[in-house]
Backbone as numpy.savetxt, mean C-alpha at the origin, in Angstrom:
# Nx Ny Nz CAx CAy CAz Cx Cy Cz
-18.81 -4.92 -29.32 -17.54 -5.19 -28.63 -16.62 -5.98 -29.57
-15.25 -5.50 -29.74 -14.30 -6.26 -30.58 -13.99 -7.63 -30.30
-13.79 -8.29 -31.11 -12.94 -9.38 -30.32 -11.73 -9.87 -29.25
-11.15 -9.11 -29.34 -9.99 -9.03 -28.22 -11.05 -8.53 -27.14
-11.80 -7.12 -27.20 -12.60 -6.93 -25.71 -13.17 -7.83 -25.48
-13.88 -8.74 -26.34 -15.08 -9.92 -25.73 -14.26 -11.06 -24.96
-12.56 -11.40 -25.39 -12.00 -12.37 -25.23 -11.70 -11.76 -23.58
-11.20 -10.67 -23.40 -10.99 -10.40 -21.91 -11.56 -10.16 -20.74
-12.86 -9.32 -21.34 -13.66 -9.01 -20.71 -14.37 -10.92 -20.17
-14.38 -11.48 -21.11 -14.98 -13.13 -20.82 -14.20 -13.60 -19.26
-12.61 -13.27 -19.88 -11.47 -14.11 -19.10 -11.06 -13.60 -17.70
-11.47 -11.89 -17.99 -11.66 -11.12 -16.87 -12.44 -11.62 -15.61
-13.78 -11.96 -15.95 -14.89 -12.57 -15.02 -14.39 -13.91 -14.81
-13.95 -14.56 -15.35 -13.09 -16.15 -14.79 -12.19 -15.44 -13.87
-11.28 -14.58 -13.68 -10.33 -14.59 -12.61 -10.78 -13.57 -11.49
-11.80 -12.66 -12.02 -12.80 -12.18 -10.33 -13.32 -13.34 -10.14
-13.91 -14.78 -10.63 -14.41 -15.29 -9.86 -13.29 -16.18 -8.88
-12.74 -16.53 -9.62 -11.69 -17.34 -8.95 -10.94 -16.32 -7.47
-11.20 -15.52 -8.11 -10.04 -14.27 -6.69 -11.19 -14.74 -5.20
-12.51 -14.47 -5.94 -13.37 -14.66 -4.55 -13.73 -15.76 -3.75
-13.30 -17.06 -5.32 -13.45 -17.81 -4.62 -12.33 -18.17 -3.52
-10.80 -17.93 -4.08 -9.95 -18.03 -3.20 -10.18 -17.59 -1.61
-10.41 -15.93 -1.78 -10.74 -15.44 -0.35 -11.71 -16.28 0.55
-12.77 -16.68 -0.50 -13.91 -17.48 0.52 -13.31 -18.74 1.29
-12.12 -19.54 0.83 -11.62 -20.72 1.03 -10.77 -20.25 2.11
-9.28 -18.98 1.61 -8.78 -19.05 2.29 -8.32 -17.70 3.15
-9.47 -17.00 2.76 -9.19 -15.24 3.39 -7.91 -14.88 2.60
-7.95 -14.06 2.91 -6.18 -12.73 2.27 -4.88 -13.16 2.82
-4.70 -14.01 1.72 -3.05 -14.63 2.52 -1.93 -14.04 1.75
-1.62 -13.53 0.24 -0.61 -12.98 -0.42 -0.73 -11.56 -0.69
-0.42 -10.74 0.31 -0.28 -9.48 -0.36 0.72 -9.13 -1.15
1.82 -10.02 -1.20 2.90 -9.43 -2.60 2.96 -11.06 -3.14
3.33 -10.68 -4.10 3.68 -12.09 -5.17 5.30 -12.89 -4.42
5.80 -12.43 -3.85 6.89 -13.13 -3.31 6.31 -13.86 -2.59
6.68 -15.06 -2.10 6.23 -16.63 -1.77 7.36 -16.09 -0.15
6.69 -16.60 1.03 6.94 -16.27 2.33 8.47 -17.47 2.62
8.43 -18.21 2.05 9.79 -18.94 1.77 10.82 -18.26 1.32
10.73 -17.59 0.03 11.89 -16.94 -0.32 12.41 -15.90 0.11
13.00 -16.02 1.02 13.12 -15.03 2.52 14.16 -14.09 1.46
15.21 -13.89 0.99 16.28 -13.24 0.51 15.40 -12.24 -0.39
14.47 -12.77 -1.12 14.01 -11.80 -2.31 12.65 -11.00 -1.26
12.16 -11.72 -0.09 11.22 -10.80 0.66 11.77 -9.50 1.19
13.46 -10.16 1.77 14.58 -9.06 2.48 14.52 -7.99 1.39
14.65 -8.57 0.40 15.11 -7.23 -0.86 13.92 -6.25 -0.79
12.88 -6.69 -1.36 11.62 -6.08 -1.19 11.79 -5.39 -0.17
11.60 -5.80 0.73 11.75 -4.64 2.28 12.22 -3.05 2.03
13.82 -3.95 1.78 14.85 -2.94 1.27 14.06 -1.96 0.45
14.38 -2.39 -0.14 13.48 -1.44 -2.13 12.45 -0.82 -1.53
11.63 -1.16 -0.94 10.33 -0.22 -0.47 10.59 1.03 0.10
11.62 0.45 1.19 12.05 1.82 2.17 12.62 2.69 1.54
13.79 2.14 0.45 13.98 3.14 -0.47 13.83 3.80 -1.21
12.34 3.27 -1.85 11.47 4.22 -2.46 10.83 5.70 -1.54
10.25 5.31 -0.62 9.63 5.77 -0.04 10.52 6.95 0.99
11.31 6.97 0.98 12.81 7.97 1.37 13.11 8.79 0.15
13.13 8.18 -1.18 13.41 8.99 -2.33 12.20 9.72 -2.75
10.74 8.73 -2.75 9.81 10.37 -2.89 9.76 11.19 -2.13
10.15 11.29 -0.71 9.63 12.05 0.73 10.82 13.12 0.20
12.23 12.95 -0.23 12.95 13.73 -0.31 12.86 14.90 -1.85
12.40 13.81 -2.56 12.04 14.69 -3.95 10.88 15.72 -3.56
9.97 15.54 -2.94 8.89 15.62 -2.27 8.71 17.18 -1.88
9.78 16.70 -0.06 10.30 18.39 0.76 11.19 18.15 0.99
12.37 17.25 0.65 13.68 17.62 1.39 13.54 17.04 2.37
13.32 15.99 3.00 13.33 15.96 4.15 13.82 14.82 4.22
13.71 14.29 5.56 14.30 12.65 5.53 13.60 12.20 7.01
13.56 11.10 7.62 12.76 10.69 9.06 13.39 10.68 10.09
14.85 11.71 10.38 15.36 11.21 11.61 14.04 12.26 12.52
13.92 10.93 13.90 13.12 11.32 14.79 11.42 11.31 14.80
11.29 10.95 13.43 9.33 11.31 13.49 9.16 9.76 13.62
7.63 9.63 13.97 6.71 8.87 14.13 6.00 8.90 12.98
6.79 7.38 12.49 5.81 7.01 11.15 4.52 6.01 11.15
3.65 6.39 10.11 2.61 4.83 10.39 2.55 4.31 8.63
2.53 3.34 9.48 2.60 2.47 7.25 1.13 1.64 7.47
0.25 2.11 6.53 -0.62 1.51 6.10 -0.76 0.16 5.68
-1.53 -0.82 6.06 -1.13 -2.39 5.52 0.18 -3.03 5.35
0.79 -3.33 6.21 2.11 -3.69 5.72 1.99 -4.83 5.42
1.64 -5.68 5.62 1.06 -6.97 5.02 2.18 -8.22 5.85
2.83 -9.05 5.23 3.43 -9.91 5.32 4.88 -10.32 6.36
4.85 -8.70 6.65 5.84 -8.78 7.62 6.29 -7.47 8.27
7.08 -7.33 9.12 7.21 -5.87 9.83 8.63 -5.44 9.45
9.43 -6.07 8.30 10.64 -5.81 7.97 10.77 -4.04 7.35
9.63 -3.59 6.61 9.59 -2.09 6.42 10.09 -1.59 7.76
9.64 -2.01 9.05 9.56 -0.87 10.06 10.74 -1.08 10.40
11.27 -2.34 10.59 12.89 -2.11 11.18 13.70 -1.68 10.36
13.84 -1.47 8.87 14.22 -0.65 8.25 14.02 0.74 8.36
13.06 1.11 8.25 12.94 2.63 8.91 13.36 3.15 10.20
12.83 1.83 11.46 13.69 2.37 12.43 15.43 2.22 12.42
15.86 1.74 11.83 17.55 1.28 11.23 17.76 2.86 10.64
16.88 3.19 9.71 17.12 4.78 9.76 17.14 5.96 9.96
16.38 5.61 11.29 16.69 6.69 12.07 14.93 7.43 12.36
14.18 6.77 12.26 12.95 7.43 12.83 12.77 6.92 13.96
11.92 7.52 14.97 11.50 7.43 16.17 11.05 6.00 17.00
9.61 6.16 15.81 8.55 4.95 16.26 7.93 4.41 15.20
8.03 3.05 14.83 7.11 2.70 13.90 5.88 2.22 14.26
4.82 2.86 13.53 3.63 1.95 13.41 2.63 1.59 12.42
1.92 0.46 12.67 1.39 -0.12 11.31 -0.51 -0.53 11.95
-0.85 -0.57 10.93 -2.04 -0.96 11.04 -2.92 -1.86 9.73
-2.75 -3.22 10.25 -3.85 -4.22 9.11 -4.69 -4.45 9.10
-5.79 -5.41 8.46 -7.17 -5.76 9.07 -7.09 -7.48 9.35
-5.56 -7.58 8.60 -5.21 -8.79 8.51 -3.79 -9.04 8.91
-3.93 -10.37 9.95 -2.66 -10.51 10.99 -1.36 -11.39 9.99
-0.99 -10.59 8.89 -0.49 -11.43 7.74 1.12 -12.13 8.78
1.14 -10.92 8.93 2.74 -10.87 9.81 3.17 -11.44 10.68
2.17 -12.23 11.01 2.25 -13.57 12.27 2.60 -14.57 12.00
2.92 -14.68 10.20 3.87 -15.92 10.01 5.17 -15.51 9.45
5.81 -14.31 9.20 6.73 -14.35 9.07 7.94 -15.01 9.91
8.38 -15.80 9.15 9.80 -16.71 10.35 10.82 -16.13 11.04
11.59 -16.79 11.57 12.40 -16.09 12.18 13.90 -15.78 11.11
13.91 -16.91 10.52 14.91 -16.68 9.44 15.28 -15.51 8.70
13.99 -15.05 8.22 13.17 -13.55 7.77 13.84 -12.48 8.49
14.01 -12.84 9.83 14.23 -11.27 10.59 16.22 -11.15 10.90
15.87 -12.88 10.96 17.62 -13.05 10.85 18.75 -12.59 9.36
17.97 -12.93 8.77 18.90 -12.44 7.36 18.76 -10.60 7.21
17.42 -10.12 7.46 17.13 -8.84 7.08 18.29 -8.05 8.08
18.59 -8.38 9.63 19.33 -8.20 10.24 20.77 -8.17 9.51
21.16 -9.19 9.05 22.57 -9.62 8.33 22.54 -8.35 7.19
21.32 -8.33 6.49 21.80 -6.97 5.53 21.98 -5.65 6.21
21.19 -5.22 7.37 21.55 -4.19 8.12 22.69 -4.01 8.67
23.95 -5.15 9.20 25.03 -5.11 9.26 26.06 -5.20 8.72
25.20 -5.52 6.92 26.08 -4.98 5.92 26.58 -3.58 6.19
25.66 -2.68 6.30 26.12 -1.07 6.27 24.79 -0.49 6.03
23.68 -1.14 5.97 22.75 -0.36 5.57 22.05 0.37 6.65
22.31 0.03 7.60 21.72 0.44 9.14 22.45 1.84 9.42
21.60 2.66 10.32 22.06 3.61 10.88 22.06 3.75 12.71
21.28 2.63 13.07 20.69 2.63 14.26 21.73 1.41 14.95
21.34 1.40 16.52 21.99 0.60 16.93 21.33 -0.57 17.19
21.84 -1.57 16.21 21.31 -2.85 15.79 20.93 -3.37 16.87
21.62 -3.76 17.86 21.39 -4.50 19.21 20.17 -4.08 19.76
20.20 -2.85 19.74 18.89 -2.54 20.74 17.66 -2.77 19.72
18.08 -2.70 18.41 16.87 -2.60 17.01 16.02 -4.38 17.44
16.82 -5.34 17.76 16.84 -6.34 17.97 16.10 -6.80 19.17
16.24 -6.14 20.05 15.67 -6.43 21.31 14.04 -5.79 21.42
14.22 -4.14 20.76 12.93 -4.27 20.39 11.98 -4.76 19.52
12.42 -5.52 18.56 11.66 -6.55 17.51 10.74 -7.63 18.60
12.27 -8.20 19.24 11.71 -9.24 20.29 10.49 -9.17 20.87
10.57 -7.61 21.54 9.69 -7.27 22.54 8.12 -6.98 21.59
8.43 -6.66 20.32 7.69 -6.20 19.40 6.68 -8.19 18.73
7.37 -8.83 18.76 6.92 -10.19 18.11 6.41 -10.95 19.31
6.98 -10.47 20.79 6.11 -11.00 22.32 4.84 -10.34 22.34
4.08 -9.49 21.96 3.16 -8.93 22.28 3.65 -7.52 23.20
4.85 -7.12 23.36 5.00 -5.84 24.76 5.76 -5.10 24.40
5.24 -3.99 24.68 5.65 -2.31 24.67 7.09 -2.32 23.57
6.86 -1.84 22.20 8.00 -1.84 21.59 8.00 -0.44 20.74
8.93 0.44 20.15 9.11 1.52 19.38 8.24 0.48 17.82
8.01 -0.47 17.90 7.49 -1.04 16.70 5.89 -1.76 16.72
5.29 -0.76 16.95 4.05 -0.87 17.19 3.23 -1.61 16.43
2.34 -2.82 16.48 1.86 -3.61 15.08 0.69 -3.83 15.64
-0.37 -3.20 14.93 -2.03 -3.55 15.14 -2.95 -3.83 14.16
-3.62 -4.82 14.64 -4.23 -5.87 13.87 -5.99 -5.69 14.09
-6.19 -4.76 13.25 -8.05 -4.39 13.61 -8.94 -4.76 12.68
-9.83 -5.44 12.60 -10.87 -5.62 11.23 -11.85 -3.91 11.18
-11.76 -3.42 12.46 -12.46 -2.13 11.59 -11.52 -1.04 11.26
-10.49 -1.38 11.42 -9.11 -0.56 10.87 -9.33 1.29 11.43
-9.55 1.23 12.51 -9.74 2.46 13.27 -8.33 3.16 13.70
-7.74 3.47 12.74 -6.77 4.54 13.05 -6.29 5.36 14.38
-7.60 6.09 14.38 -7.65 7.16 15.90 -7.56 6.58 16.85
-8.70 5.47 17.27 -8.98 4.61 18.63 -7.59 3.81 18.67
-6.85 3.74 17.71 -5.54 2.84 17.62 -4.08 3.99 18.65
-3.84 4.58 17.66 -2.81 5.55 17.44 -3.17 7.04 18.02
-4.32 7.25 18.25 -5.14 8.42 18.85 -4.91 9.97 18.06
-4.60 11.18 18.73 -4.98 12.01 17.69 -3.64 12.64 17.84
-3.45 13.17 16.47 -2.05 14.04 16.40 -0.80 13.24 17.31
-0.48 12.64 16.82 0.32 11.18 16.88 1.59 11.06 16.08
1.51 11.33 14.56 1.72 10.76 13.54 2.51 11.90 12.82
3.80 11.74 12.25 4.40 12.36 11.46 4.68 12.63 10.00
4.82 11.19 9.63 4.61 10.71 8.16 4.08 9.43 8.18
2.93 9.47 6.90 2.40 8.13 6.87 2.40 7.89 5.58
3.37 6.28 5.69 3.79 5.75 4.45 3.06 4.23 4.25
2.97 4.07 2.63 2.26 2.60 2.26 2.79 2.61 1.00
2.49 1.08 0.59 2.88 0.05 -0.24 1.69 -0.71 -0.98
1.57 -0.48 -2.08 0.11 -1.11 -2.69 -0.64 -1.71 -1.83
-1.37 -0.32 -0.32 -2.61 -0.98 0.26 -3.51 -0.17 -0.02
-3.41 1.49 -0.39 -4.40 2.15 -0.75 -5.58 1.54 -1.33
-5.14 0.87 -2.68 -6.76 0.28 -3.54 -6.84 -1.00 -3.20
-6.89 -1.12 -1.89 -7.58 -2.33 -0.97 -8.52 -1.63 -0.15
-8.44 -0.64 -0.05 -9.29 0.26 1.04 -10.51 0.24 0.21
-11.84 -0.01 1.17 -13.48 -0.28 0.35 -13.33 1.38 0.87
-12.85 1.99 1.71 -13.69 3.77 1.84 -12.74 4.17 1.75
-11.86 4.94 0.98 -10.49 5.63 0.71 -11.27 7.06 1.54
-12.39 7.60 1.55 -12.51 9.23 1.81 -12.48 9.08 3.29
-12.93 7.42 3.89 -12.94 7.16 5.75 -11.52 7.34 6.02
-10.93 6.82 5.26 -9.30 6.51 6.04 -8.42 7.93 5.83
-8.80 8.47 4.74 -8.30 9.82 4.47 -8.66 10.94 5.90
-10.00 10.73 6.28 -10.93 11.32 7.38 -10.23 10.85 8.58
-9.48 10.04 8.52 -8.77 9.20 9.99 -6.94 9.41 9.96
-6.39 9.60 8.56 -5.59 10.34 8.39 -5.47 11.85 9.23
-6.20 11.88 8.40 -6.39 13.47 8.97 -6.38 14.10 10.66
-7.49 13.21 11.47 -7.04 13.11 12.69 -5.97 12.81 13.41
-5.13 11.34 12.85 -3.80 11.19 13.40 -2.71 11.25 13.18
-2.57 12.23 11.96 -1.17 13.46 11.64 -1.37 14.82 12.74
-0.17 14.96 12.83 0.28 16.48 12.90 -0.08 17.60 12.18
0.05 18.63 12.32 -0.02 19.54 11.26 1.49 19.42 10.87
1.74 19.48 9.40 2.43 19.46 8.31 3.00 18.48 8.40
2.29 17.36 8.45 2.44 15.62 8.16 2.34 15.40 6.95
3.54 14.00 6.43 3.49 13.70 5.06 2.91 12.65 4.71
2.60 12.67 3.66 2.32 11.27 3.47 2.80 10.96 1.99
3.34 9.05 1.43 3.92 8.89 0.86 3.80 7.40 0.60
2.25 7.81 -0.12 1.74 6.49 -0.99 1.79 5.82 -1.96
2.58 4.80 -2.30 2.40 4.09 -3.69 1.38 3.30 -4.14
0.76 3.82 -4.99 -0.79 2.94 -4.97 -0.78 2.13 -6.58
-1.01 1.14 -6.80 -1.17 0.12 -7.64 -2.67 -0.06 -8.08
-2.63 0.35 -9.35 -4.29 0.49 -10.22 -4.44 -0.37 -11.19
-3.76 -1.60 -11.23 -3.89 -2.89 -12.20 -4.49 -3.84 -11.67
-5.08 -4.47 -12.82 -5.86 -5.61 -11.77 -4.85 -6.27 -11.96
-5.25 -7.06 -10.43 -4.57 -7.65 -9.26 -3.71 -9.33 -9.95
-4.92 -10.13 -10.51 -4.54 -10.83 -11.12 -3.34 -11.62 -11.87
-2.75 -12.35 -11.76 -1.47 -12.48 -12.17 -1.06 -12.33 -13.72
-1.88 -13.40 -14.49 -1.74 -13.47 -15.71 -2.48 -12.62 -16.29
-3.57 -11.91 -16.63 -4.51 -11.25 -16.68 -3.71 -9.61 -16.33
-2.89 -9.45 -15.45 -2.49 -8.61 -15.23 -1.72 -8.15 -16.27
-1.01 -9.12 -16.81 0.45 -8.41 -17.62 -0.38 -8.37 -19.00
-1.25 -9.30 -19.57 -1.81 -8.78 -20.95 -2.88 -7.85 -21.01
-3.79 -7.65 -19.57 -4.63 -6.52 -19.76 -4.53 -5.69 -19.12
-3.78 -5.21 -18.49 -3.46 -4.63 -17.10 -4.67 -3.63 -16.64
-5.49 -3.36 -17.50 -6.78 -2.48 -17.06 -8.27 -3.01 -17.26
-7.81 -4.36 -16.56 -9.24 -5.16 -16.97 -10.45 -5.08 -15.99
-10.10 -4.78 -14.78 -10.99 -4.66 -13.92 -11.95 -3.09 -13.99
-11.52 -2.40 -14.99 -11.81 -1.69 -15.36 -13.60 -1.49 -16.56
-13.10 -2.85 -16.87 -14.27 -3.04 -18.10 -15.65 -3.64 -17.42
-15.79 -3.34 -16.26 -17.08 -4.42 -16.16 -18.06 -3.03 -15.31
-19.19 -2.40 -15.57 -20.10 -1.92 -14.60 -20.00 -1.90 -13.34
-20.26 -1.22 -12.27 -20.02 -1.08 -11.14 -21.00 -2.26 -10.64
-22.18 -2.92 -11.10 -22.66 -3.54 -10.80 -22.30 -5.16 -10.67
-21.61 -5.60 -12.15 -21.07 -6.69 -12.17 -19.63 -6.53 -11.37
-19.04 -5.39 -11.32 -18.05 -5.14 -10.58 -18.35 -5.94 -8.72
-19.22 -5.64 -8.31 -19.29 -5.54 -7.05 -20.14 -7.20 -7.21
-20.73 -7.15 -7.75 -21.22 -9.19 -7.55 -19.65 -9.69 -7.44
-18.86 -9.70 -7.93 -17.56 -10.27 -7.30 -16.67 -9.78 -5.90
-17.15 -8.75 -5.32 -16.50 -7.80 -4.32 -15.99 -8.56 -3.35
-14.90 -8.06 -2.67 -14.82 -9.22 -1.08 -13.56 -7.99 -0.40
-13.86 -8.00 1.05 -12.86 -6.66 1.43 -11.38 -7.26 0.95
-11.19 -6.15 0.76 -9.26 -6.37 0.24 -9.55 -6.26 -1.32
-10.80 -6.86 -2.11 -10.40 -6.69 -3.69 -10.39 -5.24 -3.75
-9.48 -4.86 -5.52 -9.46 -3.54 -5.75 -10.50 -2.63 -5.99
-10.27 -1.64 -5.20 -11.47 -0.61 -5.68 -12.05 0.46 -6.83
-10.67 0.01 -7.44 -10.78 1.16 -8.45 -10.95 2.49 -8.54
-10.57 2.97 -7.58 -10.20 4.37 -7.57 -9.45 5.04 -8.18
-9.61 5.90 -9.09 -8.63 6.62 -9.97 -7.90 7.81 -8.86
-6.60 8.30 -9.97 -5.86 9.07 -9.32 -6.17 10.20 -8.89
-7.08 11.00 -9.60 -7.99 12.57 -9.22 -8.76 12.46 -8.18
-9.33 10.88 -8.19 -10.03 10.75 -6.88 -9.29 10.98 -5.35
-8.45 10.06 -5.45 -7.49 10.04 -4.70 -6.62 11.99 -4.50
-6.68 12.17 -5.01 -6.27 13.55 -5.14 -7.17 14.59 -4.49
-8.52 14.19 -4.94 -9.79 15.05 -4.44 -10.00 14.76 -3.09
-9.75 13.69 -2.56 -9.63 12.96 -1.32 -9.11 13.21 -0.12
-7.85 13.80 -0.41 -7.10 14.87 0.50 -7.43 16.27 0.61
-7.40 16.87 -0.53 -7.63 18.33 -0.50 -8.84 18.53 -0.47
-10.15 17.55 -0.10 -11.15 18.08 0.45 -11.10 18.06 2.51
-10.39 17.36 2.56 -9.78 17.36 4.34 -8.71 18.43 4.43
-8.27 19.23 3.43 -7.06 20.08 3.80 -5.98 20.07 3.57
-5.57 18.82 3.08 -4.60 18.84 3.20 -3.61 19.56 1.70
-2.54 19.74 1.57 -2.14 20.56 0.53 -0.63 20.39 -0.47
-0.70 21.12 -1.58 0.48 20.04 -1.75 0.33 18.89 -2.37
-0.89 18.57 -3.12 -1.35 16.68 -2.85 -0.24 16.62 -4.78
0.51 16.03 -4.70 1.34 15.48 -5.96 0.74 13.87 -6.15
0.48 13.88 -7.80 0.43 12.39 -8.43 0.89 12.22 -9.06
2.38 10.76 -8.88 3.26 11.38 -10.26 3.49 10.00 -10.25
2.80 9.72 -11.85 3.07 8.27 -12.21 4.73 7.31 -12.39
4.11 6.42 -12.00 5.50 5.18 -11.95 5.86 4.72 -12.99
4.51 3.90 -13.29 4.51 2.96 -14.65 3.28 3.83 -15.45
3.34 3.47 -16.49 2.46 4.34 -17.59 2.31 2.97 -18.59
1.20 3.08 -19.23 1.29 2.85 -20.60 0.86 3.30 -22.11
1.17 3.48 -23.01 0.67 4.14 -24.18 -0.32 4.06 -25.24
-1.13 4.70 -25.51 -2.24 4.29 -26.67 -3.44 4.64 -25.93
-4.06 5.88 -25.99 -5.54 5.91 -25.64 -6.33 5.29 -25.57
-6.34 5.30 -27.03 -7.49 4.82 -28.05 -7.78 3.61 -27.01
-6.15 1.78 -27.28 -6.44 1.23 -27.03 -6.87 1.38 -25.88
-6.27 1.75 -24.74 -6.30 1.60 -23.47 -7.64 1.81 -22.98
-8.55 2.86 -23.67 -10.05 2.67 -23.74 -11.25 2.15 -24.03
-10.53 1.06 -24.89 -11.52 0.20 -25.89 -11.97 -0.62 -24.86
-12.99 -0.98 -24.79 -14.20 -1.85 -24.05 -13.97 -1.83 -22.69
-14.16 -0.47 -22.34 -13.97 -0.14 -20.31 -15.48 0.62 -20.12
-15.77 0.13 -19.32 -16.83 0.97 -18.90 -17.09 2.21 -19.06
-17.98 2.85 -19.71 -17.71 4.11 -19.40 -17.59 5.26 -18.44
-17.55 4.76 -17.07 -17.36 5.42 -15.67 -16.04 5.52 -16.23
-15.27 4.88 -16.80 -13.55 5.16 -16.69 -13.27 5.75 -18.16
-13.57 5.28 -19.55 -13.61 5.58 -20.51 -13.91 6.96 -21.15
-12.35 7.86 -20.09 -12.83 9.43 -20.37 -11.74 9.62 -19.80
-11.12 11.27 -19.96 -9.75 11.72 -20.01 -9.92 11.62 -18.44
-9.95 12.09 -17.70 -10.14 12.72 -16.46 -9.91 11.23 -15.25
-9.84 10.11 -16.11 -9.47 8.93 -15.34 -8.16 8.55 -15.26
-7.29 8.86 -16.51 -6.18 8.45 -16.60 -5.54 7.01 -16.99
-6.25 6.53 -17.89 -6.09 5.25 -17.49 -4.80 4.54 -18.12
-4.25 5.76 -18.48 -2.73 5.56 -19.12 -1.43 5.41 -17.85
-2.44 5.87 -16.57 -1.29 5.39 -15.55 -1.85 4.02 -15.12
-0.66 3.30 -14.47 -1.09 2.11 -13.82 -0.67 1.86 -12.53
0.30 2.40 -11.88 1.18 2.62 -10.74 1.67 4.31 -10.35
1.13 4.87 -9.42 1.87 6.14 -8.87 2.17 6.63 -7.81
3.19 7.61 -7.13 2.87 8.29 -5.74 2.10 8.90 -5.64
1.45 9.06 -4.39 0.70 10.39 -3.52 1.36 10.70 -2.73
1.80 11.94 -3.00 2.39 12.67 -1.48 1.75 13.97 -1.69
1.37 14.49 0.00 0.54 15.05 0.13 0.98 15.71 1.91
0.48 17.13 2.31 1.30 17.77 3.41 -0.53 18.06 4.27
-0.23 17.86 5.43 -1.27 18.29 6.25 -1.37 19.55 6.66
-2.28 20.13 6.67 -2.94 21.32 6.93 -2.23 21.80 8.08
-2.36 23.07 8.31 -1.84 23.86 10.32 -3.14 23.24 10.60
C-alpha cells in the first residue's frame, strides 16, 4: 500500500469511528450539512431540490406534477420539499423517515419559505397551502402527509398503487436493503410511475470527504460493517442500483452522473477490490435514477 493509501485508509477508520460513535451518543440528527438555524440557506436548499428534481422528471418524459401523488423518500430535516411541490401544483405530498428529524424544524423555517413562495415562486393558493401545513404540523388529515416508521414500511403506510412519482434527496445510500425498498416501491406506484433519485456515493464525512471522496470504499466488507449503524452509507454502486429496478420491472431505468471525477488509475489505488474494477464506476460520485414502472 502507498503512502497516501496507508495515510487515508488510517484516517478513514478515525472518522467511521467517530461517525458511530456520534450516532451511539446522539442518533441521526444532520442529514444535510446546513445547521437548522440558518433558516434562509435551509429555504434555498428546499428551493434547489425541487428544482432539480422537476428538471430531471422533465429531461426524463416531459412531464411535470400537476395533479399526481408524490412520495419523497427521507426527507429529513423538514417538510419544506413538500410545500414546494404542493406550491406546484401536485396533488398530495408524502414522505416517509425512520427518523422524526422534522419535528424540530421552527416556525421561522416555514415562515420565510412562505415569504419566498409569495415572491412568485408559488403556483398554488398559498392560504389554503398554509392551513394545510398547520393541519399537517397538528398531527390531522393534511394533503401533506408525514410518517415517521423505524421499519420504514411503505405499503402498510401509503398502501398499494397510491403513488405517482417518487422523489428523494441523498437518502437512497442510507437504505441497509435498497432491493426491500425497491420491492415496496414497486407495490406503491402506479403503473407508469416515476421515480427521481439523487443518490450521493461519497463518504459522508466532512473533511475526509473533499480530499478522498471514495474512502469508504477502501476497507473490506468486513471492517466495513464493524463500524455499521442504520443510516451509515451502504455503498451501493450505480449498476446495482440500476439492476435493482429492472429486476422488479420496472423500465427505462437512466444513471446519469452529477459530479464525476477523473483518473482511474488514481481513483482505484488502495479500494478494495469488491469496487476496484470497471463495472463500479468509481469515477462517479453523485447521480440521478430515474426510472418508469411497469403496466
Amino acid at each position: 500500500m502507498r503512502g497516501r493509501d496507508r495515510f487515508y485508509y488510517v484516517a478513514g477508520l478515525g472518522f467511521l469511528a467517530l461517525a458511530k460513535a456520534k450516532h451511539l451518543v446522539h442518533g441521526y440528527s444532520t442529514p444535510k450539512t446546513i445547521g437548522a438555524s440558518e433558516v434562509d440557506r435551509c429555504v434555498e436548499y428546499d428551493l434547489r431540490v425541487v428544482a432539480g428534481w422537476l428538471d430531471h422528471l422533465r429531461r426524463y418524459s416531459s412531464e411535470g406534477i400537476d395533479g399526481k401523488d408524490v412520495l419523497e423518500l427521507g426527507p429529513g430535516s423538514d417538510i419544506g420539499t413538500g410545500i414546494v411541490l404542493l406550491a406546484r401544483g401536485c396533488s398530495t405530498y408524502n414522505a416517509c423517515d425512520v427518523h422524526d428529524l422534522a419535528a424540530s424544524a421552527s416556525d421561522v423555517f416555514y415562515e420565510r419559505l412562505f415569504e419566498r413562495l409569495e415572491d412568485g415562486d408559488g403556483v398554488a393558493d398559498l392560504r389554503d397551502l398554509e392551513r394545510e401545513v398547520a393541519a399537517a404540523r397538528r398531527g390531522m388529515p393534511s394533503r401533506l402527509h408525514y410518517v415517521v416508521r423505524k421499519d420504514f414500511d411503505l405499503v402498510e403506510t401509503f398502501g398499494k398503487s397510491s403513488i405517482d412519482l417518487v422523489v428523494s434527496q441523498a437518502a437512497f445510500e442510507h437504505f441497509d436493503d435498497v432491493e426491500k425498498t425497491v420491492e415496496q416501491l414497486d407495490q406503491v406506484c402506479r403503473p407508469r410511475a416515476r421515480i427521481v433519485a439523487e443518490i450521493d456515493l461519497m463518504t459522508h464525512s466532512r473533511w475526509i470527504r473533499d480530499k478522498d471522496p471514495n474512502n469508504i470504499y477502501r476497507y473490506s466488507p468486513r471492517v466495513y460493517d464493524f463500524f455499521h449503524f442504520r443510516g451509515s452509507p451502504n455503498r451501493v454502486r450505480p449498476f446495482q442500483y440500476q439492476h435493482a429496478f429492472e429486476r422488479r420491472g420496472w423500465t427505462n431505468v437512466t444513471i446519469t452522473p452529477l459530479t464525476t471525477t477523473q483518473g482511474r488509475a488514481r481513483l482505484e489505488s488502495g479500494l478494495s477490490p469488491l469496487f476496484a474494477n470497471e463495472k463500479s464506476r468509481m469515477d462517479v460520485l453523485t447521480f440521478v435514477l430515474c426510472a418508469t414502472k411497469g403496466a
